[in-house]
N, C-alpha and C positions, 0 to 999 in steps of 0.2 A: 435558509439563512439561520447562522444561530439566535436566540432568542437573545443573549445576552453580552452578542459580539467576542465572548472569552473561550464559547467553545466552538472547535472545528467544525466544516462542512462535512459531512461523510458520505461518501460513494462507494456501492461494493462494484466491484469489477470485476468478479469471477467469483462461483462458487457451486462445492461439488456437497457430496454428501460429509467429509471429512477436514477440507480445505477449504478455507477462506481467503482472497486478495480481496485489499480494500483501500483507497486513499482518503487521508483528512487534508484537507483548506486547513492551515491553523490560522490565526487570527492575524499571526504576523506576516500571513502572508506566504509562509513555506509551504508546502505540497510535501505531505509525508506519506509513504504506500509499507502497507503493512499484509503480511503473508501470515497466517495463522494453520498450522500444518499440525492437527489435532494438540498436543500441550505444550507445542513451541510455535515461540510467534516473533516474528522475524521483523525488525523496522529497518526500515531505509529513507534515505532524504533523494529528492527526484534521482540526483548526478549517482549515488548508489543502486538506486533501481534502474536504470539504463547500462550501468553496466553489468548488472545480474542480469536483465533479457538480454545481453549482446552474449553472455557467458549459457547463458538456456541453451539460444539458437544455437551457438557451436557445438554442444553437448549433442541435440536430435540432428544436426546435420552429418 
């Protein structure tokens, strides 16, 4: 939990040697997931990350 209720929880979720995914808890409650792919870093709000994994899967299938 954060110390002072104003900053995000953080979770990573995946992580290679170059690449980062990771989601914040923000305080108000939104779930934000963030992709960091060496000097670009990529935000989404939940409804945007669900539909980049629906758009992943069709890509490797």
């Amino acid at each position: 939990m954060a110390k002072d209720g104003l900053e995000p929880n953080t979770d990573v979720i995946a992580e290679t040697e170059n690449y980062l995914a990771w989601k914040a808890e923000e305080p108000d409650e939104e779930t934000t997931l963030h992709l960091e792919l060496n000097n670009v870093t990529l935000h989404f709000f939940q409804e945007e990350w669900d539909e980049f994994l629906r758009l992943v899967k069709l890509l490797i299938d």
